[in-house]
C-alpha positions as CSV (number, residue, x, y, z in Angstrom):
1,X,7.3,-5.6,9.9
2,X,10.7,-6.4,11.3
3,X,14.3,-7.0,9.5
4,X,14.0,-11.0,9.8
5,X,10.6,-10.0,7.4
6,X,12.8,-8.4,4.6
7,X,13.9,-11.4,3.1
8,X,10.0,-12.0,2.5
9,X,9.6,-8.9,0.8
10,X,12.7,-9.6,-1.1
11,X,11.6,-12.2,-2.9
12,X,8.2,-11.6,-3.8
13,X,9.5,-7.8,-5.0
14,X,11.1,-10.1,-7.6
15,X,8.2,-11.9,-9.0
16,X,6.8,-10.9,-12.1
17,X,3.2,-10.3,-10.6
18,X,4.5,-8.1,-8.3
19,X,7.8,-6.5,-10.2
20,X,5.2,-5.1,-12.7
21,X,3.7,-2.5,-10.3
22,X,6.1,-2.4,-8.0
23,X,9.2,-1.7,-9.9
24,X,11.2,1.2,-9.0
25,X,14.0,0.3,-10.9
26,X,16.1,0.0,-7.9
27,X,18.7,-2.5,-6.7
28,X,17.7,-5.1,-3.8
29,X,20.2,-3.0,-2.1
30,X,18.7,0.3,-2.5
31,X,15.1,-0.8,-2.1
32,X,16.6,-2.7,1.4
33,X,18.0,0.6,2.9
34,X,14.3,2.1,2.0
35,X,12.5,-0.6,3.7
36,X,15.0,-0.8,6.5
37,X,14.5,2.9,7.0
38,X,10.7,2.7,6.8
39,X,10.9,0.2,9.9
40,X,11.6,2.3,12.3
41,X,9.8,5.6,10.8
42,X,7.1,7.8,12.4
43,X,6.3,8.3,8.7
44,X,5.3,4.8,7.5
45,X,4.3,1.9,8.8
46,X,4.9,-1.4,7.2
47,X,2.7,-5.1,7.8
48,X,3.0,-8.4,6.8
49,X,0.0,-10.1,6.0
50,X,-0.8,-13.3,7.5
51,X,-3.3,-16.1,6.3
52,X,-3.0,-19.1,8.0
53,X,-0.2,-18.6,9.9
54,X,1.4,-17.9,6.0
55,X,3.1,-14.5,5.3
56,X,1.0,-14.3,2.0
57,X,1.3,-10.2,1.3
58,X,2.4,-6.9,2.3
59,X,0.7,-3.5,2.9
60,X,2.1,0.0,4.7
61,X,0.1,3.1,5.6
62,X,1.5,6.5,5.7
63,X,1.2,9.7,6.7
64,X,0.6,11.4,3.0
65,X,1.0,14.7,4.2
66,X,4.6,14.2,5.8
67,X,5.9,12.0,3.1
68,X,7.7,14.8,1.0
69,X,10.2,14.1,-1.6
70,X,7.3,15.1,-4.4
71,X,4.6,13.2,-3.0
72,X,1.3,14.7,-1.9
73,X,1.7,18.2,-1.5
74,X,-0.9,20.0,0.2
75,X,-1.9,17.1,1.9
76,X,-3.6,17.6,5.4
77,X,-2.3,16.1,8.5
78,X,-5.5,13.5,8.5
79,X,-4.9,12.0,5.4
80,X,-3.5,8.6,5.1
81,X,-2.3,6.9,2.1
82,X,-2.0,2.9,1.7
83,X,0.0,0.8,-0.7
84,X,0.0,-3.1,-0.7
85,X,0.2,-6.2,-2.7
86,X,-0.3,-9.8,-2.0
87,X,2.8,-11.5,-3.2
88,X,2.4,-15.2,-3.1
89,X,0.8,-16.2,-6.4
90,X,-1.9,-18.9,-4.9
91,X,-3.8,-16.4,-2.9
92,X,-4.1,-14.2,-6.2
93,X,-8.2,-13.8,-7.4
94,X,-9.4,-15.3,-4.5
95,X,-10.4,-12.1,-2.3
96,X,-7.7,-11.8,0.2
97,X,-6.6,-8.4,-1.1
98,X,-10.0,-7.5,0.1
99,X,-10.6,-8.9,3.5
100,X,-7.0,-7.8,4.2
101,X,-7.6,-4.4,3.0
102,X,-11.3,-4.1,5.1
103,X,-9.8,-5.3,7.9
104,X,-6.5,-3.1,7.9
105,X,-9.3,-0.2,7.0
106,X,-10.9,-0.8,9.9
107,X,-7.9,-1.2,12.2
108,X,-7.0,2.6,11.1
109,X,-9.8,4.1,11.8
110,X,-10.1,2.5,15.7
111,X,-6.3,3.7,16.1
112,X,-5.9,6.6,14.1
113,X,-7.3,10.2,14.0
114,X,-7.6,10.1,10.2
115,X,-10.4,11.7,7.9
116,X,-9.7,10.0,4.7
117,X,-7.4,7.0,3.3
118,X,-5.8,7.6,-0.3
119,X,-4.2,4.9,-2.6
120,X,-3.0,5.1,-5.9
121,X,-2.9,2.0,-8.1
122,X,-1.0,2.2,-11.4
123,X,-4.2,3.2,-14.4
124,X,-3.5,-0.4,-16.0
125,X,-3.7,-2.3,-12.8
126,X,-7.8,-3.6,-13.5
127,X,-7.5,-6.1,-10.4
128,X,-6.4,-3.6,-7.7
129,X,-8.5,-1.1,-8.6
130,X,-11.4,-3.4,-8.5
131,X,-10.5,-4.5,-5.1
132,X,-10.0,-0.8,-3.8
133,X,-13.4,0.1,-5.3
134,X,-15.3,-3.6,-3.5
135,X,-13.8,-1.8,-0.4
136,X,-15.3,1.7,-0.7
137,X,-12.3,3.5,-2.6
138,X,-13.4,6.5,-4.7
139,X,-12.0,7.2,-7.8
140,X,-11.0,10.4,-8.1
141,X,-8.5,11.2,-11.4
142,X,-5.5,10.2,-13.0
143,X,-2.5,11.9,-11.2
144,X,1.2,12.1,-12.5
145,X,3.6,11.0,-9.1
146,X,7.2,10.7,-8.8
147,X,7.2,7.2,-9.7
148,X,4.7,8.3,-12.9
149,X,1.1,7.8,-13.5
150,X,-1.1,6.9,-10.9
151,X,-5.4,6.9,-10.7
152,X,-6.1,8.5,-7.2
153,X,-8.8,7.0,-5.3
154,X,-10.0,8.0,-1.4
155,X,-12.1,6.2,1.2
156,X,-13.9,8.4,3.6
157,X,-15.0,7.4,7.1
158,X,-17.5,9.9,6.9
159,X,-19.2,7.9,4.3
160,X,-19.4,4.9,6.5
């Protein structure tokens, strides 16, 4: 993802399918200076996703374990978390958030030395989770993160 991209992620951070787990009760301003600082970070690394040459979503990985700022403490340097969301309505239901997400999977594990993926969908969010779990996700527990209550779930490659 690159600064012309923001403008994308802008507006579908405003939409109501999106705002409702992906609220952080920031200004467009604050939640810019994130985004801008996650593009150049060794940290996180931020996508668009494309479907017929159509920027239809948006997913990051990130190193869980060098995060900080309350999140995934004792987190080993193998561990990688993922968040995303598909943000254009008409590609909701229709499996994209799953081919993206086996895809993007898959593309980790050729590039990175990683051991185990993480994501943590809000409890309420039914759709997600059933997506993470048609893609190998574990669920784990119910965990309390800065940004409140999350249900943990992991992918391991050893499992594959």
């Amino acid at each position: 993802m690159t600064k012309p991209d923001l403008s994308i992620v802008e507006k579908w951070l405003q939409k109501p399918h999106v705002k409702k787990y992906w609220d952080d009760g920031e200004t467009w301003k604050e939640s810019y200076e994130k985004y801008v600082l996650r593009t150049s970070s060794d940290v996180v690394k931020q996508f668009l996703v494309y479907f017929q040459n159509r920027p239809i979503g948006y997913i990051q990985y990130y190193w869980a374990g060098k995060v900080g700022d309350g999140w995934w403490k004792g987190y080993g340097d193998k561990i990688v978390g993922i968040d995303m969301y598909i943000g254009e309505e008409d590609y909701l239901g229709k499996g994209h958030g799953t081919s993206f997400l086996k895809e993007f999977i898959q593309m980790l594990y050729n590039n990175l030395d990683i051991e185990k993926i993480i994501i943590d969908p809000t409890p309420d969010n039914e759709r997600a989770i059933r997506c993470y779990e048609k893609v190998g996700f574990i669920g784990q527990k119910e965990i309390e993160t800065p940004d409140g209550k999350a249900y943990l779930m992991e992918y391991h490659f050893n499992d594959v």
